[in-house]
TORLUMGU-212327 format. One record per residue (C-alpha): residue number from 1; residue in three letters; x, y, z. Coordinates in nm, 4 decimals. Layout:
N
[NUM; 'ALA'; [X; Y; Z]]
...
***
This chain:
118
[1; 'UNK'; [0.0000; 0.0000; 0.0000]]
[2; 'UNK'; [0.1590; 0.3373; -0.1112]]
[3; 'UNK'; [0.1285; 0.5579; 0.1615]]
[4; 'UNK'; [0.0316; 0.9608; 0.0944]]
[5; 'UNK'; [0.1824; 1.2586; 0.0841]]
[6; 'UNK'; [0.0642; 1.5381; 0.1695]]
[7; 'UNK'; [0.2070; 1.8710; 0.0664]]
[8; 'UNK'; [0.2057; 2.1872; 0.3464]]
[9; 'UNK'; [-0.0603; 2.4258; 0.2452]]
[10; 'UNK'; [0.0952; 2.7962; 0.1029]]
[11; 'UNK'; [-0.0758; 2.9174; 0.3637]]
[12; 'UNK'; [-0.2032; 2.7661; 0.6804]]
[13; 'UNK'; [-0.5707; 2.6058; 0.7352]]
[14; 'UNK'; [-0.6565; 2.8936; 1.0162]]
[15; 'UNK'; [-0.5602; 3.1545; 0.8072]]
[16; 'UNK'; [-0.7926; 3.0173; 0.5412]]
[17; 'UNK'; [-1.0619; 2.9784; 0.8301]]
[18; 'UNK'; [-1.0384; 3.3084; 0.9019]]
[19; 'UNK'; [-1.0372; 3.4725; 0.5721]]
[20; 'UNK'; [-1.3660; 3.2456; 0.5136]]
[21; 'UNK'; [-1.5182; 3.3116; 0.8592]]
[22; 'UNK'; [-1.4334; 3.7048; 0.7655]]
[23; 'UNK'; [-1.5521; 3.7377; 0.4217]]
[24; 'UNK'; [-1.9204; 3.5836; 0.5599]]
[25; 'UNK'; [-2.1038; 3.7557; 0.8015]]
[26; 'UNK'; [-2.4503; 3.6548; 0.9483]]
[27; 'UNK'; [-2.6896; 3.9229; 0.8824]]
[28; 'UNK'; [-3.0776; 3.8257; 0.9897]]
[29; 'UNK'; [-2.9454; 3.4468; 0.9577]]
[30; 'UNK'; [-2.8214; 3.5664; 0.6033]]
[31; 'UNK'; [-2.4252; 3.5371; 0.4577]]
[32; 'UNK'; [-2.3325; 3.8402; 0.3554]]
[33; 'UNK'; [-2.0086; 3.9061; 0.1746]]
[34; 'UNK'; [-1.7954; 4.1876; 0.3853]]
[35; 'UNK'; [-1.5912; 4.4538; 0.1555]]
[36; 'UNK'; [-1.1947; 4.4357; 0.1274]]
[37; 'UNK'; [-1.2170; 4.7468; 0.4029]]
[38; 'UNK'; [-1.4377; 4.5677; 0.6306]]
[39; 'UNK'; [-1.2530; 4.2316; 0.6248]]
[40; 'UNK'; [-0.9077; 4.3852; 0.6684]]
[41; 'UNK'; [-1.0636; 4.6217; 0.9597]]
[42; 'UNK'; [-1.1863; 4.3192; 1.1080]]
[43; 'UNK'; [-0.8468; 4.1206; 1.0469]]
[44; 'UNK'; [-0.6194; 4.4447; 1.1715]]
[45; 'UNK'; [-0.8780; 4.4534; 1.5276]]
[46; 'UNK'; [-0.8453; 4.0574; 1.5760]]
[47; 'UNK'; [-0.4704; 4.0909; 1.5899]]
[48; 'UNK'; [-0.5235; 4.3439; 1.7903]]
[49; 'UNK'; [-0.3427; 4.6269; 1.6009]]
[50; 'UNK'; [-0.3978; 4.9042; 1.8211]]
[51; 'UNK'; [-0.2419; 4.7097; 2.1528]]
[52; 'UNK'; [0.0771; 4.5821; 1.9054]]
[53; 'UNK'; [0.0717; 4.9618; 1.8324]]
[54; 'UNK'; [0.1059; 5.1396; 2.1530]]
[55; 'UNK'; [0.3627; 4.8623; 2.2507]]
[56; 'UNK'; [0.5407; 4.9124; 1.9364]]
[57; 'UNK'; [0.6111; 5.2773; 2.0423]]
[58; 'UNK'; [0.6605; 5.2305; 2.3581]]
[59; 'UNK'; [0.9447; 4.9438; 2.3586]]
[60; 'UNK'; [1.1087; 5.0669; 2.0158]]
[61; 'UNK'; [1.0524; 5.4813; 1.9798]]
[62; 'UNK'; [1.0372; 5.4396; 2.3982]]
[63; 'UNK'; [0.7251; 5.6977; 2.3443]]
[64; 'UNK'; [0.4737; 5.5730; 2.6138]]
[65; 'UNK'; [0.1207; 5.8254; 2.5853]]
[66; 'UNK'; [-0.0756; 5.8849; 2.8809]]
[67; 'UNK'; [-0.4457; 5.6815; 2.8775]]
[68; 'UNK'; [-0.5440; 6.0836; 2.8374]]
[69; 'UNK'; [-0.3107; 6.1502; 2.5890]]
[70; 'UNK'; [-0.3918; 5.8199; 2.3448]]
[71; 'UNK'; [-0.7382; 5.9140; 2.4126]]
[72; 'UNK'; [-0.7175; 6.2431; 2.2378]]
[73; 'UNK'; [-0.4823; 6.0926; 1.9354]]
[74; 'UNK'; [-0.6492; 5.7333; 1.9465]]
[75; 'UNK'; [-0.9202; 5.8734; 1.6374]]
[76; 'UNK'; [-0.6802; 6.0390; 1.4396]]
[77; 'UNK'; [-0.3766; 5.7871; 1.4537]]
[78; 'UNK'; [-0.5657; 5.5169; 1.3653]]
[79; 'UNK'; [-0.6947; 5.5587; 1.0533]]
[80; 'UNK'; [-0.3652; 5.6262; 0.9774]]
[81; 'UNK'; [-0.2013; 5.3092; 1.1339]]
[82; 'UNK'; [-0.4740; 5.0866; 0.9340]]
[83; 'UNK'; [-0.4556; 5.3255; 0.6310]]
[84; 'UNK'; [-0.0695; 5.2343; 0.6331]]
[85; 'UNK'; [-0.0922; 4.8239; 0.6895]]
[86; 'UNK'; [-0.3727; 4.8129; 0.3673]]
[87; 'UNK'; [-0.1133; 5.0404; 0.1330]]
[88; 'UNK'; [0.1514; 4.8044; 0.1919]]
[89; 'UNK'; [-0.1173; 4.5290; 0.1662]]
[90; 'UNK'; [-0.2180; 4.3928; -0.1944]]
[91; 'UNK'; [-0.5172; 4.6518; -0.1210]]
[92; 'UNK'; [-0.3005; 4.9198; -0.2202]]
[93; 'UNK'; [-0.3245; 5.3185; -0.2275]]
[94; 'UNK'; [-0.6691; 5.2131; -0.2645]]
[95; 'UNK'; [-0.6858; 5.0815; 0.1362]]
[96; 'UNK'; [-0.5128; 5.3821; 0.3186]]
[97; 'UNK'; [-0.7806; 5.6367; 0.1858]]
[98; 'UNK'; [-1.0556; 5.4267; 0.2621]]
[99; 'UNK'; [-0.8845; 5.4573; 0.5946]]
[100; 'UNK'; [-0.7903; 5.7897; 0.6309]]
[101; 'UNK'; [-1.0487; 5.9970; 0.4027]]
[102; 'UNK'; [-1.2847; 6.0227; 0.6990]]
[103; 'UNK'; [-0.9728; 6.1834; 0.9534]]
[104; 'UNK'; [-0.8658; 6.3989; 0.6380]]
[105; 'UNK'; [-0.9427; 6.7748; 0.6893]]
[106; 'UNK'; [-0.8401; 6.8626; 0.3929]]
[107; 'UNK'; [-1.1151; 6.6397; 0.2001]]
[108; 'UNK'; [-1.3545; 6.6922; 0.4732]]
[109; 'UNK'; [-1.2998; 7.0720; 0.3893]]
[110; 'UNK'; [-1.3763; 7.0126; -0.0239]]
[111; 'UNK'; [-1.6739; 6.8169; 0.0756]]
[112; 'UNK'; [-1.8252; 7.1012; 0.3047]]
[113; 'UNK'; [-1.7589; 7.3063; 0.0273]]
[114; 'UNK'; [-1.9681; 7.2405; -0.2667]]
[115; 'UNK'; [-1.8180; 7.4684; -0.5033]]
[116; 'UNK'; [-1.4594; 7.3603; -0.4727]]
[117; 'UNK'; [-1.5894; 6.9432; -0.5560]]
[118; 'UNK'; [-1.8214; 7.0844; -0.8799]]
***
């Protein structure tokens, strides 16, 4: 009896679980298929990028925020932070403004004003 091989998966069987689990979401006992945005969001807050963040600049940069101070920044830096993993993502350019168009004042500015968009 020839016994089988099995080659190693490219990439590993949780992974895969995830990306399945992420790209389905129950709505009223519905799948519904999640947007490139919304899975990596979902992906970036399971690793728990805003912990890894904070640590990050605290143990490397040696920059340790007050719970006041990350507070205040928390909404702005963000965006950014998850803007910045999608751009270097296969997501692209087309990741970090999904991100960071809503912290943007400069696009918030254009929108306000009508006659600067037309």
């Amino acid at each position: 009896m020839q016994k089988l091989k099995f080659l190693k998966p490219a990439i590993p069987l949780t992974v895969i679980s995830v990306v399945i689990a992420l790209m389905l979401s129950l709505v009223n006992g519905e799948p519904k298929v999640l947007t490139l945005k919304t899975m990596l969001e979902k992906y970036l807050e399971s690793i728990n990028i805003e912990d890894q963040f904070v640590k990050y600049a605290e143990d490397v940069d040696k920059i340790k925020a007050s719970r006041i101070e990350w507070e205040e920044s928390r909404e702005y830096m963000m965006p950014q932070i998850k803007g910045l993993v999608g751009r270097y993502s296969k997501l692209g350019e087309e990741a970090f403004y999904r991100f960071y168009m809503p912290v943007d004042e400069n696009i918030r500015t254009a929108l306000e004003n009508k006659s600067v968009v037309e």
